[in-house]
N, C-alpha and C positions, 0 to 999 in steps of 0.2 A: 391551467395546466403548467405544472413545472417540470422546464429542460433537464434534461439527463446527461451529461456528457460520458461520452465511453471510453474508457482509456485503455491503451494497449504498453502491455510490460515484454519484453525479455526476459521470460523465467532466468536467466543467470543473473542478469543484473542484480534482479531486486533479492535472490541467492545469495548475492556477494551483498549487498547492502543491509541483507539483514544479518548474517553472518555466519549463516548455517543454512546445510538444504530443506526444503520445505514439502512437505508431504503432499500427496494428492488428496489426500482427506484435507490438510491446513488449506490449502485452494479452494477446493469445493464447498467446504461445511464452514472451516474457522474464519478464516478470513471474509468469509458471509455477514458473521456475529457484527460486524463494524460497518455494516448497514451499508455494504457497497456489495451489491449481489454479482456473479459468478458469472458476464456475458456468454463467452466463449472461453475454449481452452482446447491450446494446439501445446505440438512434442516441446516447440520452442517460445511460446508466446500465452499470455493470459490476457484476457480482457474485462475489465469490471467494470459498472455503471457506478458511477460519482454524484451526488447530491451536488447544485451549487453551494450549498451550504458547507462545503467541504475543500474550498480551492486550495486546501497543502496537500492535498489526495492526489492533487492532477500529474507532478512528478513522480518518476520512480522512488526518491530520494525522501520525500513525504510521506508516500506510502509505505516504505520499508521501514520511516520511522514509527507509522502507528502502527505497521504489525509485530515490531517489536517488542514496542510497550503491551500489548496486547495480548500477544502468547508467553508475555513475561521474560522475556530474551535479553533484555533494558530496562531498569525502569529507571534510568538516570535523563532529565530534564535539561535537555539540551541547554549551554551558556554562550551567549553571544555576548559583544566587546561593542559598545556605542562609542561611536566620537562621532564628534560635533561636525555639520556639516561645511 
């Protein structure tokens, strides 16, 4: 049996993190398509189940980034700056 972990958003947060407001149909249905099903949904808060195969899902900040790319909002590939430790 594989764990499910549940994660809980602040609809404004992940609002502002993706950069526009997001429909009740994008909750319900779209945000579905990316294989993290729809727990619960309150006035203020969503809940979705996460795959462990998914641990950048588990932040708002994760999440906001796949649903971007995914309703097509972003498709820029995020760049991070390496130095040596």
């Amino acid at each position: 049996m594989i764990a499910i972990a549940v994660v809980e958003f602040l609809k404004k947060d992940l609002e502002h993190l993706i950069g526009r407001n997001i429909t009740e149909d994008d909750y319900r249905n779209k945000i579905t398509m990316l294989g993290c099903p729809l727990e619960k949904m309150g006035k203020q808060k969503v809940h979705y189940e996460i795959s462990p195969n998914r641990p950048d899902m588990y932040s708002a900040e994760g999440f906001a980034r796949a649903i971007r790319n995914f309703l097509g909002i972003s498709k820029q590939i995020p760049s991070y700056k390496l130095k040596p430790s």
